[in-house]
Each structure stands twice: as structure tokens, then as C-alpha cells.
Backbone as CSV, one residue per row, in Angstrom:
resi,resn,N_x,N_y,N_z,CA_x,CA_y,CA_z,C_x,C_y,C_z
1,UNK,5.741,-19.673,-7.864,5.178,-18.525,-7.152,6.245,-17.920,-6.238
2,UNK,6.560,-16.724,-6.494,7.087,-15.905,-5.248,6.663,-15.842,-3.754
3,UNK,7.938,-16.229,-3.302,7.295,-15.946,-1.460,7.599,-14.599,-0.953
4,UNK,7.055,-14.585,0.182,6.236,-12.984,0.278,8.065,-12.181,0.772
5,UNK,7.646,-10.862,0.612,9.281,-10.793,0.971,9.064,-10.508,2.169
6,UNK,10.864,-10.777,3.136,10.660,-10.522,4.399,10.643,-9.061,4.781
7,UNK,9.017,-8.798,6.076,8.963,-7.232,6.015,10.546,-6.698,7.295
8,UNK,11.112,-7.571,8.269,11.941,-6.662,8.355,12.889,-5.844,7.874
9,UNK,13.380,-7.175,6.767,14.403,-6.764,5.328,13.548,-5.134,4.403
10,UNK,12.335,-5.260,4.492,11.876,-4.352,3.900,12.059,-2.698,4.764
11,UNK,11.534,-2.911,6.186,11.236,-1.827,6.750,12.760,-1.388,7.262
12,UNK,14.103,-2.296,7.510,15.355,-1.870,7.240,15.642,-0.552,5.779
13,UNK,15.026,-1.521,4.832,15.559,-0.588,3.382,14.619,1.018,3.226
14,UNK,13.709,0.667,4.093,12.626,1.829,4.282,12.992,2.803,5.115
15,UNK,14.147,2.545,6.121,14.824,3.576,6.891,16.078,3.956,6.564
16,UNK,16.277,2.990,6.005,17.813,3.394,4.609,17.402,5.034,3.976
17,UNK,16.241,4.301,3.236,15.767,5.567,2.229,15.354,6.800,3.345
18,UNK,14.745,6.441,4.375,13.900,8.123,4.794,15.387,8.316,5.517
19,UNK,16.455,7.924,6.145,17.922,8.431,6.757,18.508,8.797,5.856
20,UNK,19.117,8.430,4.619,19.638,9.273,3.697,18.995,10.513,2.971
21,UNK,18.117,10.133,2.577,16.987,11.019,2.223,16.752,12.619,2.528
22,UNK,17.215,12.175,4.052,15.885,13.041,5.315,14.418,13.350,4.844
23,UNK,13.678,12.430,4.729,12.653,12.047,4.265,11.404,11.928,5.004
24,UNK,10.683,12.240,5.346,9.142,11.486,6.632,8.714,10.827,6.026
25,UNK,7.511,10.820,6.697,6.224,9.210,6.107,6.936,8.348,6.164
26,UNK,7.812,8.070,7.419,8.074,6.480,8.160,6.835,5.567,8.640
27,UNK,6.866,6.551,9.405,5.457,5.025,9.514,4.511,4.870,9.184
28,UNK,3.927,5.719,8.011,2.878,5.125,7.291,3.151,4.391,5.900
29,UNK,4.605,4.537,6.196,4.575,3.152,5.169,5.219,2.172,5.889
30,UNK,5.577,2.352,7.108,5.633,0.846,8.019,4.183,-0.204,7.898
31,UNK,3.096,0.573,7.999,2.050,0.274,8.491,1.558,-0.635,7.403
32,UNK,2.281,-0.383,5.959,1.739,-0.872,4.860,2.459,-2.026,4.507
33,UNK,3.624,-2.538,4.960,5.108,-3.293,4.486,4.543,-4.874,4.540
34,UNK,3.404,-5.444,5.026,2.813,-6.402,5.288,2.339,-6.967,4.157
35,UNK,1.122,-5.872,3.177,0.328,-6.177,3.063,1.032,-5.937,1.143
36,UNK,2.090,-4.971,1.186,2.729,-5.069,0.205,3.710,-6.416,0.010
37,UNK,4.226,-6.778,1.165,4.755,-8.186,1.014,4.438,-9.188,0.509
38,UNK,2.999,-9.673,0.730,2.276,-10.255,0.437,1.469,-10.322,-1.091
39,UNK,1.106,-9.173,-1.201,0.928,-8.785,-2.793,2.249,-9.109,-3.995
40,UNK,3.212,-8.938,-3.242,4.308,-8.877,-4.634,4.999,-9.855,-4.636
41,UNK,4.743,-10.547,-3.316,5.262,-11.924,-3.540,4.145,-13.415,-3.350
42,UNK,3.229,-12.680,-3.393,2.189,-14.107,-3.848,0.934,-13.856,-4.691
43,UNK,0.897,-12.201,-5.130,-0.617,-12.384,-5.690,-0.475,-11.765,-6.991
44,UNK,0.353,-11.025,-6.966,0.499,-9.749,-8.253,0.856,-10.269,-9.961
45,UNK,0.778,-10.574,-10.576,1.065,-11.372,-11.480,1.578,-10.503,-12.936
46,UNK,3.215,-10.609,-12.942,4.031,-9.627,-14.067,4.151,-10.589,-14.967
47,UNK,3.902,-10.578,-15.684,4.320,-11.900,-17.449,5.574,-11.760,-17.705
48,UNK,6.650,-12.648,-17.747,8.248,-12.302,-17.900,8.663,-11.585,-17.155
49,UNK,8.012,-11.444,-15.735,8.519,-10.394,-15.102,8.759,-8.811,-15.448
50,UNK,7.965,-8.585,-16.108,7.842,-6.989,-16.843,6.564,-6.373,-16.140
51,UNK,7.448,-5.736,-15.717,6.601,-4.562,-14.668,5.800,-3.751,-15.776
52,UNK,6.176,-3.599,-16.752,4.789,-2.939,-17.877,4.433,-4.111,-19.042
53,UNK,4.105,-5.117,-18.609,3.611,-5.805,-19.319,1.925,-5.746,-19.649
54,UNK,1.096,-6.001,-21.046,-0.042,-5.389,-21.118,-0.915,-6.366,-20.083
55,UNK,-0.826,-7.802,-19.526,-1.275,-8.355,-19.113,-1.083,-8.281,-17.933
56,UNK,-0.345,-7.881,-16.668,-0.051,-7.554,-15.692,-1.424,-7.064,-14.906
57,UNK,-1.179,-8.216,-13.625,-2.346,-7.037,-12.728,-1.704,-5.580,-12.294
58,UNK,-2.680,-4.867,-12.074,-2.484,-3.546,-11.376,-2.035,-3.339,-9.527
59,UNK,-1.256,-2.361,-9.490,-1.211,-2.073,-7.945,-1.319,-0.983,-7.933
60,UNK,-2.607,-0.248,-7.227,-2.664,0.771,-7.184,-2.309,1.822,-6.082
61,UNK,-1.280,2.621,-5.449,-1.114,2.979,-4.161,-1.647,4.658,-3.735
62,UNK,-2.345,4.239,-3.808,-3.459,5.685,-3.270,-2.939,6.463,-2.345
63,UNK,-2.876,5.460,-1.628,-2.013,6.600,-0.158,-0.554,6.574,-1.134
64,UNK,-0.119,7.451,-1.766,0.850,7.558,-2.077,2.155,7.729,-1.525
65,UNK,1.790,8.919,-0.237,2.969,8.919,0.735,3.639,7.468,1.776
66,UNK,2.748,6.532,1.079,3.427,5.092,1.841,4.557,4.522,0.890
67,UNK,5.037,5.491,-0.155,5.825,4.669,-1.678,7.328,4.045,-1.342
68,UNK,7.564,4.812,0.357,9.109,3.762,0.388,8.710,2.532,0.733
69,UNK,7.434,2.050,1.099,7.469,0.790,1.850,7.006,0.023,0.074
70,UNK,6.569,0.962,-1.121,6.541,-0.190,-2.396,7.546,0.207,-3.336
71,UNK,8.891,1.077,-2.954,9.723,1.077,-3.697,10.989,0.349,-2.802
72,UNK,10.442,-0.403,-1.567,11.778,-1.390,-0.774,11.125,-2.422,-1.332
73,UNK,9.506,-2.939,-1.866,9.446,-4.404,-2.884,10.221,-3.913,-4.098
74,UNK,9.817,-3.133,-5.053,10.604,-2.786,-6.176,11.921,-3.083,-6.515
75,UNK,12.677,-2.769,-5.185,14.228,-3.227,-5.078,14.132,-4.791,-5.275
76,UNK,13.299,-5.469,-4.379,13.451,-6.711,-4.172,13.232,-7.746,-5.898
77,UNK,12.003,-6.997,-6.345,11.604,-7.069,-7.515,13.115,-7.101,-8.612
78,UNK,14.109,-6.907,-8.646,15.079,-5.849,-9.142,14.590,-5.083,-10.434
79,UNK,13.496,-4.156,-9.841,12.916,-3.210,-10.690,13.570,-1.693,-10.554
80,UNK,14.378,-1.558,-9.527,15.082,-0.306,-8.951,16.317,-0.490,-8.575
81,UNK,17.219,-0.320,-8.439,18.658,-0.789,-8.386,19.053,-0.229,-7.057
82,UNK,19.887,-0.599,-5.988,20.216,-0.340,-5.010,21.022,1.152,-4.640
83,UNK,21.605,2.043,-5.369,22.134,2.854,-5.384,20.881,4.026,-5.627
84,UNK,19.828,3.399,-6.279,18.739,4.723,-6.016,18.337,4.786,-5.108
85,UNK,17.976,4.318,-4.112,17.873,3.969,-2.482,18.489,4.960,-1.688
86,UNK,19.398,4.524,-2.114,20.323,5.564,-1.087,20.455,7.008,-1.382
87,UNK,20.203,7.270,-2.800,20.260,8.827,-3.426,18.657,8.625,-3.590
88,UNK,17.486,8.401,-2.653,16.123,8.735,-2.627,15.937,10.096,-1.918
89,UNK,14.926,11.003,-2.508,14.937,12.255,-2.465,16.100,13.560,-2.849
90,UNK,17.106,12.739,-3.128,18.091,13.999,-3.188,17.947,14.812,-4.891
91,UNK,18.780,15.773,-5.119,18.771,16.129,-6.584,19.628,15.275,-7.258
92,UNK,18.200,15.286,-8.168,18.304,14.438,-9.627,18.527,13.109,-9.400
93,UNK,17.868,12.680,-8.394,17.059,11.028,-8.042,15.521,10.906,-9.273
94,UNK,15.419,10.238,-9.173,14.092,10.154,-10.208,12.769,9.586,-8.753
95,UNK,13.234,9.034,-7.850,12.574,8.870,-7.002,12.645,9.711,-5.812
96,UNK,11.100,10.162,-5.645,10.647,11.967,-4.877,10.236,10.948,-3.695
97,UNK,9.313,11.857,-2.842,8.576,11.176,-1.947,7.298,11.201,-1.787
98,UNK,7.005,11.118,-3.410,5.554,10.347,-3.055,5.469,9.349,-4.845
99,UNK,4.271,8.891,-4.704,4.301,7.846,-5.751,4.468,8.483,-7.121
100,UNK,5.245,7.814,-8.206,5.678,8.978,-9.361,5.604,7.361,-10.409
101,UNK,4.711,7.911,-11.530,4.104,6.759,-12.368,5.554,6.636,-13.644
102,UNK,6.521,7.220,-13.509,7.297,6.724,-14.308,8.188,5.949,-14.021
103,UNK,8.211,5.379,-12.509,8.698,4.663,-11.962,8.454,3.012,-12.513
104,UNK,9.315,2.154,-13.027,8.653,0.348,-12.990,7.685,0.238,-12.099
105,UNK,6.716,-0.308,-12.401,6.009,-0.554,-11.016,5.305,-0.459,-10.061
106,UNK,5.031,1.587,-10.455,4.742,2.511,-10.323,3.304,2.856,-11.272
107,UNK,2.281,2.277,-10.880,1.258,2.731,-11.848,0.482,4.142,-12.083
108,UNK,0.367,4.658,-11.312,0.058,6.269,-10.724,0.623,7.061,-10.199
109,UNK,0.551,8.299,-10.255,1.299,8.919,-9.632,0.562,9.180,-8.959
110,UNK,0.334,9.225,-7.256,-0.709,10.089,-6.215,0.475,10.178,-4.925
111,UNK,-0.541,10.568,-3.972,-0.258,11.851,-2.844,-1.301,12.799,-3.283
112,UNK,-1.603,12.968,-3.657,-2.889,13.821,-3.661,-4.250,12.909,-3.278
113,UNK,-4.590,12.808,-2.234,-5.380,11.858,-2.157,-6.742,11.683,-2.195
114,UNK,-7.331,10.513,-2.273,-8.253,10.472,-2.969,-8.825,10.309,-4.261
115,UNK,-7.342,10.007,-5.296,-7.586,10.109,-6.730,-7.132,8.392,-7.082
116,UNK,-6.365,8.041,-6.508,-5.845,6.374,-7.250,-7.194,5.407,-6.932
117,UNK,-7.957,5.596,-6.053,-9.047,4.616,-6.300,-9.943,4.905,-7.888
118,UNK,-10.116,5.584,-7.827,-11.206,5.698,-8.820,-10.539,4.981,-10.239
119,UNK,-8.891,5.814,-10.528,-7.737,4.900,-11.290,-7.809,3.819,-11.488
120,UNK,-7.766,3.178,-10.357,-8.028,1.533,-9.757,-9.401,0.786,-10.638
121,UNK,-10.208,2.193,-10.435,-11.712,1.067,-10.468,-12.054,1.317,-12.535
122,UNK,-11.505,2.336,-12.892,-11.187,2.216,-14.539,-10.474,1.168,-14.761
123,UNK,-8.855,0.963,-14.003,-8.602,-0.139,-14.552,-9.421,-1.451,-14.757
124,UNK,-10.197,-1.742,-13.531,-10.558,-2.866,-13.755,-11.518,-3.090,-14.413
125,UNK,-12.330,-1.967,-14.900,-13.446,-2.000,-15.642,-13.092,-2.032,-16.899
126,UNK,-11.873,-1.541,-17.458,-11.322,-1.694,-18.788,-10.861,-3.152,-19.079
127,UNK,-10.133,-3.998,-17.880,-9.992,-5.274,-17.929,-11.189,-6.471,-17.666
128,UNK,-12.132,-5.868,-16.972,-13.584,-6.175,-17.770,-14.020,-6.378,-18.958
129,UNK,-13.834,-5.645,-19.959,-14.283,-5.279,-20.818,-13.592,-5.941,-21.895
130,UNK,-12.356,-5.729,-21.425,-11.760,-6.442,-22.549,-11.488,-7.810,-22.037
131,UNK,-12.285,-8.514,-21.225,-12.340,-10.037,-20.662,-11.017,-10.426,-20.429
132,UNK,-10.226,-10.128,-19.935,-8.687,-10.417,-19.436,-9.218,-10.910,-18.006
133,UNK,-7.871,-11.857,-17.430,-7.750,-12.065,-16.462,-7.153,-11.035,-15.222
134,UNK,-7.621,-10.068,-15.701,-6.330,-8.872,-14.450,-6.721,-9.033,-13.248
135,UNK,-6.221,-8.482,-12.362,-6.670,-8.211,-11.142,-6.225,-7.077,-10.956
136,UNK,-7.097,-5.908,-9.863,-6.806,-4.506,-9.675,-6.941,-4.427,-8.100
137,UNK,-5.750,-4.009,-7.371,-5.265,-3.759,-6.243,-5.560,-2.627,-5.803
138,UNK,-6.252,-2.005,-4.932,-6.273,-0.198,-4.557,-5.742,-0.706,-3.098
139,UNK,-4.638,0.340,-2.994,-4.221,0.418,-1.433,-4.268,1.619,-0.863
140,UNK,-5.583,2.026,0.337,-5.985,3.404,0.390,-6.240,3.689,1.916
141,UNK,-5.921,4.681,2.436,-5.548,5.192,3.382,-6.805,5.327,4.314
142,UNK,-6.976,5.140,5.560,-7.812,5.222,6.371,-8.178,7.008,6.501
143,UNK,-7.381,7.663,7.008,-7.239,9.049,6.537,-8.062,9.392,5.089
144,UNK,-7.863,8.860,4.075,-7.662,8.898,2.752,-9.657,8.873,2.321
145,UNK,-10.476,8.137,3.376,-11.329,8.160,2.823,-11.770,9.676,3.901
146,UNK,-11.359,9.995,4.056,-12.177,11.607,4.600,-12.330,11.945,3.397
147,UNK,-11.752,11.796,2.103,-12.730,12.035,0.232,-13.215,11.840,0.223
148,UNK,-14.099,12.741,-0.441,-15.698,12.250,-1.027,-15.415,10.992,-2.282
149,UNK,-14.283,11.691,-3.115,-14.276,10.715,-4.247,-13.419,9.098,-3.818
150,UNK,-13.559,9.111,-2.875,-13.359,7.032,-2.466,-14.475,6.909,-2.762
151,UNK,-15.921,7.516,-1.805,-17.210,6.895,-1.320,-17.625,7.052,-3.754
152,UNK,-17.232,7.878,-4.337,-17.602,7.718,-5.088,-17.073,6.460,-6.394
153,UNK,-15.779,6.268,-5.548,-15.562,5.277,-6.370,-15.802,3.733,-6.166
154,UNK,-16.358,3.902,-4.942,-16.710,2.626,-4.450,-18.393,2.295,-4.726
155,UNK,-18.599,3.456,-5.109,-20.111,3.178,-5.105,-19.865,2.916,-7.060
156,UNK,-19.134,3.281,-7.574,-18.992,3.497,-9.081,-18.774,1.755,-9.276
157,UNK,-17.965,1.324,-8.739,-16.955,0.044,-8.682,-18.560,-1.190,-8.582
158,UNK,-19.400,-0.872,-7.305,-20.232,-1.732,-7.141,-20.849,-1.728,-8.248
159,UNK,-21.717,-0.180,-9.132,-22.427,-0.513,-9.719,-21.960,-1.453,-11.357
160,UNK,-20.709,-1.650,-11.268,-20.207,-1.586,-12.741,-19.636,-3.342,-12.440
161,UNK,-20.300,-3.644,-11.137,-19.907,-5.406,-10.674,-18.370,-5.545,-10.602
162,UNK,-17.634,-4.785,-10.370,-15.828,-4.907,-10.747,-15.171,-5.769,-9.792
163,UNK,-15.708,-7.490,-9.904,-15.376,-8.194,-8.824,-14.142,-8.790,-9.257
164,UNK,-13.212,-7.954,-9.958,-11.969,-7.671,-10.232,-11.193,-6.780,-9.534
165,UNK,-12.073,-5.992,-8.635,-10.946,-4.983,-7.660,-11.167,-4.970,-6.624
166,UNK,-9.599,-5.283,-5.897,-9.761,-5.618,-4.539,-9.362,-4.075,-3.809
167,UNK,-9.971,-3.299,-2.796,-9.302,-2.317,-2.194,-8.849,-3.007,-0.750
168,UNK,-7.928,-2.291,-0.734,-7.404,-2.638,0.945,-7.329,-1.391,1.839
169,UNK,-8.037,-1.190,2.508,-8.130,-0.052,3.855,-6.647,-0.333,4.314
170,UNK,-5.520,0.293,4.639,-4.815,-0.003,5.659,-4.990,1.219,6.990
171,UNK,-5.982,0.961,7.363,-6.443,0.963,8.809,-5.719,0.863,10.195
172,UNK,-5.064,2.293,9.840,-4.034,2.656,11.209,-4.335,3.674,12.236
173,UNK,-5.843,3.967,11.634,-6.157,4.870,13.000,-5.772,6.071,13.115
174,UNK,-4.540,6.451,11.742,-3.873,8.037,11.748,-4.014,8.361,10.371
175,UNK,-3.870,9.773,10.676,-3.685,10.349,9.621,-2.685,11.696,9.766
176,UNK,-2.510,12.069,8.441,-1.572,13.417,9.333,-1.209,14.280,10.617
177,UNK,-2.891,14.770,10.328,-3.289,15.565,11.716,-3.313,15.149,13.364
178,UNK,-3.834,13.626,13.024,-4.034,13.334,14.447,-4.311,11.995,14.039
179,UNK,-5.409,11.896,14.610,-6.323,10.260,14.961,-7.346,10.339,14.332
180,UNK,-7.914,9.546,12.867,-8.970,9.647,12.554,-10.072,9.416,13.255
181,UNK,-10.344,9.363,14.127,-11.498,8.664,15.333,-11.818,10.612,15.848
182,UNK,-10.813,11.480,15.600,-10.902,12.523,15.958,-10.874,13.706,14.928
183,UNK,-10.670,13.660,13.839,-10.486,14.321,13.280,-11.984,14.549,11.747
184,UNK,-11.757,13.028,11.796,-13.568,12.664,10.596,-13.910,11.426,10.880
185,UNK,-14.254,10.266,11.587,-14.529,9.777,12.182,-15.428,8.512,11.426
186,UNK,-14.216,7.604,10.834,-14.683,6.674,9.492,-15.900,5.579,9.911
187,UNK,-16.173,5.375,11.033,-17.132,4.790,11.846,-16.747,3.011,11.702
188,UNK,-17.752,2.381,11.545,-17.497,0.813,10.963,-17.203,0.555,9.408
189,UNK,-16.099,0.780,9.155,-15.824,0.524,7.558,-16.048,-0.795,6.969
190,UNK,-16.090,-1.866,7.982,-16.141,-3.070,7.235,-18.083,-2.691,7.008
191,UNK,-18.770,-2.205,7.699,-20.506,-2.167,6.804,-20.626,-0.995,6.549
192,UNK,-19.293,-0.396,6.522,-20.003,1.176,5.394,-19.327,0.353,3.997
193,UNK,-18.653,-0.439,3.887,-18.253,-1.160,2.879,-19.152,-1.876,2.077
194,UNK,-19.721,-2.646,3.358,-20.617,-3.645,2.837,-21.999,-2.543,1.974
195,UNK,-22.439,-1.398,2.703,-23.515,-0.786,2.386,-23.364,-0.244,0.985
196,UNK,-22.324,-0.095,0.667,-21.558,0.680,-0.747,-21.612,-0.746,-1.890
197,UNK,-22.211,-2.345,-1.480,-22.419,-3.179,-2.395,-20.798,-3.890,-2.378
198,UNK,-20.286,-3.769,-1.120,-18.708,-4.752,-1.732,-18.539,-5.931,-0.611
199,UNK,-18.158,-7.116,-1.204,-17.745,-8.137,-0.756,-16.632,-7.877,0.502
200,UNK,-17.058,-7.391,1.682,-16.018,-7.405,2.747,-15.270,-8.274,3.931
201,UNK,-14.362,-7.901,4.044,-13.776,-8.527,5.225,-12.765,-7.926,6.263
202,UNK,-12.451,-8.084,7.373,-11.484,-7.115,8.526,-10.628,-8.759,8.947
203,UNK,-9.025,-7.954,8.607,-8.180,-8.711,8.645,-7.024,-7.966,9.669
204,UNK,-6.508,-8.560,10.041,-4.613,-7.982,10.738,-3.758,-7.970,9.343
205,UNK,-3.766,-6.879,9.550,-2.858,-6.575,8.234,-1.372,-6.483,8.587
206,UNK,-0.833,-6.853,9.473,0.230,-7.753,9.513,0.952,-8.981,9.734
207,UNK,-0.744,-9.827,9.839,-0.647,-11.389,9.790,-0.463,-11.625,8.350
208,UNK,0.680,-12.257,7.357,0.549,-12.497,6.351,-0.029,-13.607,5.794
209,UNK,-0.598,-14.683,6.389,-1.181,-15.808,6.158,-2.234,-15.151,6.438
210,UNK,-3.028,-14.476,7.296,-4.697,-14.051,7.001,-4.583,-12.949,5.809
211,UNK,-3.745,-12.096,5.404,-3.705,-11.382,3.984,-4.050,-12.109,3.143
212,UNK,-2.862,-13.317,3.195,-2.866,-14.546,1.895,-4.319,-14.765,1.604
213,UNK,-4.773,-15.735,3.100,-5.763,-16.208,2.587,-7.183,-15.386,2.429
214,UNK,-7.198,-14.119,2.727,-8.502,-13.284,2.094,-8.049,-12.682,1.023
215,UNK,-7.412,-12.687,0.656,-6.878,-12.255,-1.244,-7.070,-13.731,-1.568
216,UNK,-7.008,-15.023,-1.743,-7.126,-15.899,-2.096,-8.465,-15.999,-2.419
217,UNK,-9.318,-15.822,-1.275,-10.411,-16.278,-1.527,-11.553,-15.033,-2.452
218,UNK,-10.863,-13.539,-2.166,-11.535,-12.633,-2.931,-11.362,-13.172,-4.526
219,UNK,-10.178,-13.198,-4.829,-9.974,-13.395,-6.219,-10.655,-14.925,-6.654
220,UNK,-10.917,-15.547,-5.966,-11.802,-16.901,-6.648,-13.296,-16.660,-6.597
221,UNK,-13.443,-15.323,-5.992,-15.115,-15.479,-5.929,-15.556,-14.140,-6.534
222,UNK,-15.917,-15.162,-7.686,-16.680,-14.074,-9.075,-17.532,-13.701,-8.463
223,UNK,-18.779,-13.045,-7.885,-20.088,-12.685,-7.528,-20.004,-11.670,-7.579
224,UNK,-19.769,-10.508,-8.727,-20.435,-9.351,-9.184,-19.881,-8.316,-8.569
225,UNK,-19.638,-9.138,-7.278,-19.168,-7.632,-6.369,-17.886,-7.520,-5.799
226,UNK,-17.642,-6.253,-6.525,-15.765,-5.792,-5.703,-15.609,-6.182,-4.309
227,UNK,-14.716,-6.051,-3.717,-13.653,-6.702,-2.599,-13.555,-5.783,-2.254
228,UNK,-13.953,-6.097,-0.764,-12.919,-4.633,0.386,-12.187,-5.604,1.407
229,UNK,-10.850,-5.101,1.668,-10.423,-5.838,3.194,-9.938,-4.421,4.040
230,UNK,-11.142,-4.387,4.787,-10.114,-3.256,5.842,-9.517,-4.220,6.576
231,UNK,-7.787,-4.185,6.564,-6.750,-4.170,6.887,-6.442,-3.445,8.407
232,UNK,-6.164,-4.400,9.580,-6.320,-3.231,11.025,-4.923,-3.454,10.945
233,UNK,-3.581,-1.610,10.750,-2.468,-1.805,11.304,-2.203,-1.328,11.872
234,UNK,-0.958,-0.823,12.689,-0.429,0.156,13.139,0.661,0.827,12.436
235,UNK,0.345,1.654,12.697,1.341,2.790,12.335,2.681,2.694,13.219
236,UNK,3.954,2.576,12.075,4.903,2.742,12.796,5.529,1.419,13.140
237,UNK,4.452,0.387,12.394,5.062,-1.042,12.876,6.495,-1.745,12.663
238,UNK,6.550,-1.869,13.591,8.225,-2.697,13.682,9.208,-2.469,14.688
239,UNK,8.679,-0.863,14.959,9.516,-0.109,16.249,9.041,0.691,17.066
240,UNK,9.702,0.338,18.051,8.348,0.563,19.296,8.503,1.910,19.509
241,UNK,9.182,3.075,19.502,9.371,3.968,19.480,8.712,5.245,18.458
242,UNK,8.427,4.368,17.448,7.479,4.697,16.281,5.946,4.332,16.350
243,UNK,5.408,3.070,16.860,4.435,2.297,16.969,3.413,3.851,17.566
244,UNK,2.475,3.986,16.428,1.460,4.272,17.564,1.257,5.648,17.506
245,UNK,2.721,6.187,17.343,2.892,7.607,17.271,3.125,8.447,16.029
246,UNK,2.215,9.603,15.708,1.610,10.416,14.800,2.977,11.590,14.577
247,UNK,3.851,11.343,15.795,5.296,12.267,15.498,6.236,11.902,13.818
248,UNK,5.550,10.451,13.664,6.840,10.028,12.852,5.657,9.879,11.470
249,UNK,4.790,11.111,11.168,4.386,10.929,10.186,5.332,11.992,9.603
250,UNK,5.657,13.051,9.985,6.471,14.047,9.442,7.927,14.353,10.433
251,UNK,8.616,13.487,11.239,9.501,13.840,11.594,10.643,12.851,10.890
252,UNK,11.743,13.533,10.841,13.161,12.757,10.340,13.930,12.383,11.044
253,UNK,14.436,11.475,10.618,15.261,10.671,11.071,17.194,11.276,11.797
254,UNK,17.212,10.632,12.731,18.693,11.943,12.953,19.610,10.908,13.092
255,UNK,20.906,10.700,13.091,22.031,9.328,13.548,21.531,8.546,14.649
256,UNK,21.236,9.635,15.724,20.619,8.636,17.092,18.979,7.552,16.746
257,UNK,18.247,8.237,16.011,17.191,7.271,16.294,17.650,6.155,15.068
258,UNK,18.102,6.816,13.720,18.397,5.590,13.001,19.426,4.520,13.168
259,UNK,19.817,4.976,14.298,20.842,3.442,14.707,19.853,2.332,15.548
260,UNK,18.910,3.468,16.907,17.760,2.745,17.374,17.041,1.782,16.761
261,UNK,16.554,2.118,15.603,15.159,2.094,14.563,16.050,0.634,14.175
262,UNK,17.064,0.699,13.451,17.664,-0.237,12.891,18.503,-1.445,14.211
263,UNK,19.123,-0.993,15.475,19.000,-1.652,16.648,17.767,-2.759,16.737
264,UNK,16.227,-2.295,16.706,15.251,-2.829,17.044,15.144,-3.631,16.104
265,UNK,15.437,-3.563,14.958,15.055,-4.009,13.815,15.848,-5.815,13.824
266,UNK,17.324,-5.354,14.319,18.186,-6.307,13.880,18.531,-6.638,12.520
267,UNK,20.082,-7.164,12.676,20.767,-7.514,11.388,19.706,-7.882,10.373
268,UNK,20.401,-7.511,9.051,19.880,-8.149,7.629,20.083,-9.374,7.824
269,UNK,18.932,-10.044,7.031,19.169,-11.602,6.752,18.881,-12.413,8.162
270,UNK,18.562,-12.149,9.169,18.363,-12.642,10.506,16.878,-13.198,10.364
């Protein structure tokens, strides 16, 4: 089994990409670097290591604009080679800034949000069906359920028993505009979850041993009904200058803060 990768090593390669780049959506894919860690190095399961293998579980990344924090696993994966990293976003990179399904690894293409759950909940109903062992991952934006079509795919997911798909809220409290608490106002997601028929739970989604062990225990418990973990993070996690603040959903990076960002961070390999 793979151990989880380390997220500072990750959220380093994640400011690599948005500084060369000049790139945003820093910290909403800080917010996610946890919970992707954890997935690709203890739960996700590639056969020969083939990122398109037919037996492969799914990862689905809904919030799409979080894709540097699952194209710094990808690297780790060596599904992406280190020199695309550094030429991320520029012309004639194959990697944009948001999720692009021709990517290894890359199952959907979204940023348009609101569309990879439902993705998610076909997959797993097709791996239903055809009695495979898969497992189906949705990773979806707190923001993200101001869609109507989440509430519809979650209600789709219950009725069709898909206790093959796990969604994960990553639950940062932001969204573009502002503060979801202000803007559409998601209320208690862990029992609007439960009310929608899904097996829930509210975790720190940057404790990786409570990730571990509620993906552990979702995936051993057949009972009919899909998996929710709202995931509580912050936005921006890792640097305090970022933490918290809705500036660094669309602002770039300049020499001064990315020496900071990476200052706070400390050396590789530490």
C-alpha cells in the first residue's frame, strides 16, 4: 500500500505551478491537498499502476478549479513529468487551469460546476452493475453545492443504493464571491446529507488519520447507502497569509509573496 504523500511537498509543487504559471485558485486547492493525499496514497486503487486501467477506482474532482493540488499527486504518481509543472498554464502546456479529462488521472473534465457529481454517481452505478469491485470518489465544493444538480445527484445516488460512492464536501466556508454562510447559506450538511438517504460523517479534513479512518470504514460498510464526509477545511491551508482569505481565490502570485508562501512552507524533504 502507498503512504499518503507529504501535503507540504505537495502544496510547495502547488505554488511552483500557480508562480510560474501566474495562475489563481491557490487556496482552494490548498484546502483540498489533505484529503487528496490520502486518497492516492492509501485508498485509490490503479491495477499495474495504470491510471486508465478498466478496473481502477474513480476520482472524481468536481470542484475542478482545485486541479493543481491533484495534478502535484499526479507528479508524485509519475503520471505527469516534472517539466509540465513548471510550463503549467503557459502556451501549448496540455495542462490549463482547470480539470481536463485527457490528462492520466484526470477522469473529467469540470470547472463548470456542479456537473462531476452526477459523473461520479453513473460511474458507480455502472460499476454496480457490472458487479466490480470499484470505488467512486466525488470531491465537491462547498460553494459547489449552491447547484441544484448536486442535491440531484445525491438524491439519484441514494435512490439507486450506490454504497459505492463516497462524496467528500471539502468544506471551507468560501467560495468565489465571498463566504458561503453569506452568499447561499448550505446550513447543516452533515443532515441535509443524511436527509438525501447517505451514510454521513464530519471530519477535519486535514487530519489524515481521521480521513483514513472514515474512508476505511465507508468502504467496508455495504448498507445500500452512499457515503458523505463533509470534510471541515480551510482555505488557504499551509500559509498563514493565505489561511482564511478569499483574496487568494483569484489573486497571483508575485516574487515577494512566493518566496513568503514557500519561506512558511520550508525546505523540500524537511
Amino acid at each position: 500500500m502507498r503512504q499518503p504523500f507529504e501535503p507540504r511537498s505537495l502544496r510547495r509543487t502547488i505554488l511552483g505551478m500557480a508562480y510560474y504559471g501566474s495562475s489563481v485558485h491557490i487556496a482552494c486547492a490548498f484546502s483540498i491537498v489533505e484529503i487528496l493525499a490520502v486518497l492516492y496514497g492509501k485508498h485509490l486503487r490503479y491495477p499495474d499502476g495504470r491510471p486508465d486501467h478498466p478496473s481502477r477506482d474513480y476520482l472524481i474532482l468536481s470542484k475542478g478549479h482545485g486541479v493543481m493540488a491533484q495534478y502535484a499527486c499526479l507528479l508524485e504518481m509519475g503520471w505527469i513529468a516534472p517539466h509540465e509543472l513548471t510550463n503549467y498554464y503557459k502556451d501549448g502546456t496540455r495542462l490549463y487551469g482547470l480539470a481536463e479529462a485527457w490528462i492520466p488521472g484526470v477522469e473529467v473534465t469540470s470547472g463548470s460546476l456542479g456537473h462531476g457529481l452526477s459523473i461520479g454517481a453513473g460511474l458507480a452505478l455502472a460499476a454496480k452493475r457490472h458487479a466490480t469491485e470499484q470505488m467512486c470518489y466525488a470531491v465537491v465544493g462547498d460553494g459547489e453545492t449552491n447547484e441544484g444538480s448536486v442535491w440531484e445527484a445525491l438524491q439519484f445516488a441514494a435512490q439507486q443504493r450506490l454504497d459505492n460512492l463516497i462524496v467528500i464536501v471539502d468544506k471551507n466556508d468560501f467560495q468565489a464571491m465571498g463566504r458561503t454562510a453569506d452568499i447561499l447559506a448550505p446550513g447543516d450538511m452533515v443532515a441535509k446529507f443524511a436527509a438525501f438517504g447517505f451514510d454521513t460523517m464530519l471530519v477535519d479534513g486535514h487530519d489524515q488519520d481521521a480521513l483514513h479512518a472514515a474512508l476505511s470504514t465507508f468502504k467496508m460498510r455495504k448498507n445500500g447507502q452512499p457515503k458523505g464526509i463533509i470534510a471541515k477545511t480551510v482555505k488557504g491551508r499551509g500559509v498563514s497569509f493565505m489561511e482564511n482569505s478569499n483574496l487568494w481565490h483569484y489573486t497571483r502570485l508575485d516574487a515577494t509573496a512566493f518566496a513568503a508562501a514557500l519561506g512558511e512552507l520550508g525546505p523540500a524533504g524537511e
